[in-house]
N, C-alpha and C positions, 0 to 999 in steps of 0.2 A: 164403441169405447173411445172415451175422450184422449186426444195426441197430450204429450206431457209437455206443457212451456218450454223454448227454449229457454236458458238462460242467452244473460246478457251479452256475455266472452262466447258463447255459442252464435249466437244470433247475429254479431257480428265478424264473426270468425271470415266469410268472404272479402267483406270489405277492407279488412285488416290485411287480407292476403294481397290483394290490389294494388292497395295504397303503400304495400314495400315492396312488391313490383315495380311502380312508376319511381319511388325514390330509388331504386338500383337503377333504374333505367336512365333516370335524369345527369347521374353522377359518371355515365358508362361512356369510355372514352371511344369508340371504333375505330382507333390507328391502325388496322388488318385493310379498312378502306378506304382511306388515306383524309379522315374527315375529324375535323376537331368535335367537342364532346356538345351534347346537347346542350340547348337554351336551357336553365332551370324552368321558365314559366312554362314552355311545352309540354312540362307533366305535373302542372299547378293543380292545385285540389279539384276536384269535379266532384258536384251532387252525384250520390249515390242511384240507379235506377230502383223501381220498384221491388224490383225481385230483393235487392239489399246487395248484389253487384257494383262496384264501381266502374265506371269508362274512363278513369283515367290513363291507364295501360294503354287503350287503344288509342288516344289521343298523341298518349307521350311517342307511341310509334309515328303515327300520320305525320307528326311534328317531328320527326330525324328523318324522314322517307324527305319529305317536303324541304328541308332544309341542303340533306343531298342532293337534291335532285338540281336548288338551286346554285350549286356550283361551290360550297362552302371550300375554304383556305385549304390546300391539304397540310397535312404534316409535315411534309420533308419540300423544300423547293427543289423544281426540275435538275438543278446543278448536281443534286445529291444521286439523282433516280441515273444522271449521264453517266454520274463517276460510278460506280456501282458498275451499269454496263461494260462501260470500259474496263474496268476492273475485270470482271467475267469473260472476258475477250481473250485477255494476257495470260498468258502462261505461268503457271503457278512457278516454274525454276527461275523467269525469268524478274522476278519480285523477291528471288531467297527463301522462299517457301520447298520444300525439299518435296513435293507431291507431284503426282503425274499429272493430274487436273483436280478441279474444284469441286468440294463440294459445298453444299448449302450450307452448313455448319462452318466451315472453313473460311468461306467468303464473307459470312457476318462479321467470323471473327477478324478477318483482314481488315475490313471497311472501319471497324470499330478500331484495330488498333494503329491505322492509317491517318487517326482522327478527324476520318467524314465527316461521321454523326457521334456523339457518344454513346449513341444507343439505339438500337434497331431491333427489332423483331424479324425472325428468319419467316416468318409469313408473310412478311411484308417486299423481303428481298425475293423469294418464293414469284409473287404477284407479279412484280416488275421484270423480272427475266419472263417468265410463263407471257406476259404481254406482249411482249418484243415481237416486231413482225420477220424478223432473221435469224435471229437467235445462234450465232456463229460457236456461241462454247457448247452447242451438242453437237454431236457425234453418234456414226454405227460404222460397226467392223464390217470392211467391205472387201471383196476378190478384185482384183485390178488382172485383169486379159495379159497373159502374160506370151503366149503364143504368137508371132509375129503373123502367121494369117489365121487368127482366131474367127473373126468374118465370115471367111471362106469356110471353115469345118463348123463354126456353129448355126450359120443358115440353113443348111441344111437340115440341123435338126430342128431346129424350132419349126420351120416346114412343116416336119412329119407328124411334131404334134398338133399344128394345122392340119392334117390331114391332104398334103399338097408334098409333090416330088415332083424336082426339076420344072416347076411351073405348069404341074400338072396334078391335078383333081385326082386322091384315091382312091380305088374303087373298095366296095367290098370285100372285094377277092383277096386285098392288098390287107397286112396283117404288118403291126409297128410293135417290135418288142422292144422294152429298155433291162439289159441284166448287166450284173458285177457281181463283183462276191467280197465278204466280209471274214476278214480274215480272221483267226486265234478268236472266235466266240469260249469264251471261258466258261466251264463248269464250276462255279463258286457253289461252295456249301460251307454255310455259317456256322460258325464253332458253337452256339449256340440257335435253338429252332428261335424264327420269330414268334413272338406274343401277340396273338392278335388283341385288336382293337375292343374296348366295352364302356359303360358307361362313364362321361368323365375323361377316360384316359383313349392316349392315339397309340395306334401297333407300334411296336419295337422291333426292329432289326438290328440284329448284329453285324457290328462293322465290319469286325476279324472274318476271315474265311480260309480254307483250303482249298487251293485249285486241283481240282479230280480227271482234269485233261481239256483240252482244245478240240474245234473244229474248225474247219474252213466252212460258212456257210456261203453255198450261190445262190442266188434266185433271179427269175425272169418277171416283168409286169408290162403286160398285154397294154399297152395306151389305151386304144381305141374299146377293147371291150372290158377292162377293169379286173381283168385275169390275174391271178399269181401263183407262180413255180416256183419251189424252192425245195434245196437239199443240203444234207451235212457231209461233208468230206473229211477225210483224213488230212490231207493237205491241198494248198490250190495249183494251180495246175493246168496246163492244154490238158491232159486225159480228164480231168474233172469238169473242165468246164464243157467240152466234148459230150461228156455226160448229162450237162444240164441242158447242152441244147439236142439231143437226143432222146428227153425226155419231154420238150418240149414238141419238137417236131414227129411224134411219133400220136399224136394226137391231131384231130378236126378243130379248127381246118386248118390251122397250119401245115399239115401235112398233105393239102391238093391245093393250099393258097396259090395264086400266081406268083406275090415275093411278098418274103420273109424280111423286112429290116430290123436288122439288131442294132439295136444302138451299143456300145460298149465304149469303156476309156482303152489306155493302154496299155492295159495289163500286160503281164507274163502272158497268160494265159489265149489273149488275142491281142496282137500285135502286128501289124505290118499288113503288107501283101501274101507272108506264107500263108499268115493266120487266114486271109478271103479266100487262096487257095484250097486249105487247106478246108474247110467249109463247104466251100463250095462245090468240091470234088464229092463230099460226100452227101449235100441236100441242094440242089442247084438252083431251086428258088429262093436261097437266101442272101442277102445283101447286107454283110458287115458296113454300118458304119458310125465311123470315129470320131469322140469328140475331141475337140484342141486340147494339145498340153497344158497340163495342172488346172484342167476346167471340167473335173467327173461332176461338179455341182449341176452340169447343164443333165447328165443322166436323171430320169425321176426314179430309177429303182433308190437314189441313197436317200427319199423322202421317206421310202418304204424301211430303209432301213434305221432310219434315227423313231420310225414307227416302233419297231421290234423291238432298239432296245430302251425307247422308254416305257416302253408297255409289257415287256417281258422278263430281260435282260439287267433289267438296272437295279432291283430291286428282290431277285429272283433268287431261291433258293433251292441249289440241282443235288442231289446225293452223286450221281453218277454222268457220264456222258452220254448213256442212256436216256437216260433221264432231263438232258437238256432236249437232245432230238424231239423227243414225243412230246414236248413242252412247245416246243418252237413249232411245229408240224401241226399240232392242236391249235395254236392261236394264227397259223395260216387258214384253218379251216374254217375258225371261228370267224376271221375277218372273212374268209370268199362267202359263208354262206349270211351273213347279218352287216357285215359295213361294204362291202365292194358290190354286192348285186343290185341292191336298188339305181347305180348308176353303170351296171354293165346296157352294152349295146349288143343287141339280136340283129341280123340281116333283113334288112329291109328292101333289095333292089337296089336302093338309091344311094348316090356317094353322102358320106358325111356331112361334108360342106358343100353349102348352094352356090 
């Protein structure tokens, strides 16, 4: 069967697509990289190839790559990219700007009405900060060691996640707990059920809620072998937290370890010298110890716990107090038997570290 002619408007239909490519391209200014706009004649007419394709397109690119590359005029001189950073340096209160710092929107608009430049693009101002090898206007919220011998009580512990006490190698035998507990877990139940998720649209949850009661949750995580304990209390507590380590130590091998280190902050619940006493009269391989004041971030149970509640807690809808436990108790199980075992540790003989 014979193909039917193209037409004319058909036949050239590539070519035509081409050739107003290269005229958008020829007239395209790229100030985003700081280069004035092409040569016209780098995307001058070029013979069509056989197929009925033009090469001008690829020409017109070769020809702004090439011209980049040779170093062309940028857009703004160096004085402008200076003032710009300086600008981004300074304190927005201290310019009359009522803001706490800058943002990328805000800085344009400064620069522009400071009359830098009359006009700038925020991808541009974007580029020149992002380049900067210092970059002194960012910023991250930090803990500053507030304990006058922080030193002394946090060597220790980073130590123990070493696998290392008093400059000395731990054995097997030797067993590193980190526990705390998490206070007023709330049973939120939404005035409305969530809608789940279906084509098109994302699940809905309701803001509103009724709080149906509290718990004190505790829990223990085993360093070395990737273990996790955890309970709900009525309130927190020495008798509660007593409890969690009673239901720790009532299991292998903590209960024939040679020593138990608990790491804890300074709770109510263990504090001081009674707190070791107190401890240790009743499990006497266990070794409370403390991290520096307003420094529980050096504990790893509270990783465990911003785990909980963004993964259980935050989003979560409980009818009852009930109904939070077996929630929370479920998704401990789920994490020891699918995210925490592939990196628990089994007894080998040998100490952890060589």
């Amino acid at each position: 069967m014979n193909e039917r002619p193209l037409s004319k408007g058909r036949r050239n239909i590539r070519l035509r697509t081409a050739m107003s490519f290269a005229r958008r391209l020829s007239s395209w200014r790229p100030t985003a990289c700081g280069t004035t706009s092409l040569p016209r004649d780098s995307a001058s007419s070029v013979k069509s190839s056989a197929s009925g394709a033009s090469g001008s397109s690829t020409n017109a690119w070769q020809a702004w790559t090439k011209n980049h590359e040779a170093g062309a005029q940028p857009a703004f001189p160096p004085s402008v990219v200076v003032e710009v950073k300086r600008l981004a340096c300074e304190s927005p209160r201290a310019v009359g700007v009522p803001l706490a710092r800058w943002s990328l929107r805000e800085l344009q608009r400064e620069v522009v009405t400071r009359g830098v430049v009359a006009t700038i693009g925020g991808t541009t101002v974007w580029r020149w900060l992002a380049a900067d090898a210092i970059r002194p206007w960012r910023h991250r919220s930090w803990l500053f060691p507030r304990d006058p011998e922080f030193p002394t009580k946090a060597g220790p512990i980073l130590d123990l996640y070493a696998g290392v006490w008093r400059d000395e190698l731990l054995t097997p035998e030797d067993c590193v707990l980190s526990a705390d507990e998490k206070t007023s877990v709330q049973a939120r139940q939404r005035r409305h059920a969530p809608a789940p998720c279906g084509p098109d649209r994302v699940a809905k949850i309701e803001h509103e809620y009724e709080r149906m009661g509290a718990w004190a949750y505790l829990a223990a995580w085993d360093v070395r072998r990737a273990k996790l304990f955890g309970r709900c209390e009525p309130a927190n507590g020495i008798a509660s937290f007593d409890r969690l380590v009673a239901q720790v130590m009532a299991e292998e091998p903590y209960r024939s370890a040679r020593r138990v280190f608990w790491i804890v902050d300074n709770g109510s619940g263990h504090r001081g010298p009674k707190a070791v006493e107190r401890l240790q009269r009743r499990w006497p391989n266990v070794i409370p110890v403390f991290t520096p004041v307003h420094a529980s971030w050096l504990n790893q149970i509270e990783i465990w716990f911003s785990t909980l509640a963004r993964r259980v807690l935050r989003r979560g809808n409980f009818s009852t107090k009930r109904d939070l436990t077996e929630k929370i108790l479920a998704f401990i199980d789920y994490y020891d038997r699918h995210l925490a075992r592939p990196y628990r540790w089994t007894y080998t003989g040998k100490p952890l570290v060589a």
